[in-house]
N, C-alpha and C positions, 0 to 999 in steps of 0.2 A: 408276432414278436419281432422284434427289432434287432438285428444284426448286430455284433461287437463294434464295428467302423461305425455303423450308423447311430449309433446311439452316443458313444467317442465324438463321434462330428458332431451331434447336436450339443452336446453339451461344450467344446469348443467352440462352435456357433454361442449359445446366448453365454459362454464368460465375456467373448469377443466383443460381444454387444453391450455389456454391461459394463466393461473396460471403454467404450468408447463412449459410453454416457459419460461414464465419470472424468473423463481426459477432457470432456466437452463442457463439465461444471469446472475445472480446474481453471481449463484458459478463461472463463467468464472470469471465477473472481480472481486471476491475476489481471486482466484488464480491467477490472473496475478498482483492485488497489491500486494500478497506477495510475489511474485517472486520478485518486483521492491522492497520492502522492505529490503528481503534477500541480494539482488545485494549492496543497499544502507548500508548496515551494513557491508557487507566485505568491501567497498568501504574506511567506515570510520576506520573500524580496518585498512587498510594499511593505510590511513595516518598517524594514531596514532603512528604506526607502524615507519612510514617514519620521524615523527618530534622526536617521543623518541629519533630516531638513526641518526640526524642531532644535537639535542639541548641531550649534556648531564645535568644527575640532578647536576648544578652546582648551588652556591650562586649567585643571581644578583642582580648587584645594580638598582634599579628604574630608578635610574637617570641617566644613561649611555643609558636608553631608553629613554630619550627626545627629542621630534622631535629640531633642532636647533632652532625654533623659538623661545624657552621657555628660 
């Protein structure tokens, strides 16, 4: 039979372990949201990118934007 300490220690030992799984899946998928972040912001700098240099800054009328049914 196993001592009060020793037994205390083992099960401190595998939370410790099991805490340090879980600490080890956290930082994965915070690293791969920001990977998917990073990707999501170049993504959106090219559009931005893509509609500045289709739509120059011109004046426009609102109203030339009306769907026909109006």
């Amino acid at each position: 039979m196993q001592a009060p300490t020793e037994s205390r220690l083992d099960e401190l030992e595998a939370k410790l372990s099991l805490a340090e799984d879980l600490i080890d899946e956290l930082n994965h998928t915070v690293f791969r949201q920001q990977e998917r972040l990073d990707r999501m912001q170049q993504q959106i700098l090219l559009l931005h990118q893509q509609i500045q240099s289709l739509q120059p800054n011109e004046e426009r009328d609102l109203r030339d934007e009306l769907p026909p049914h109006y």
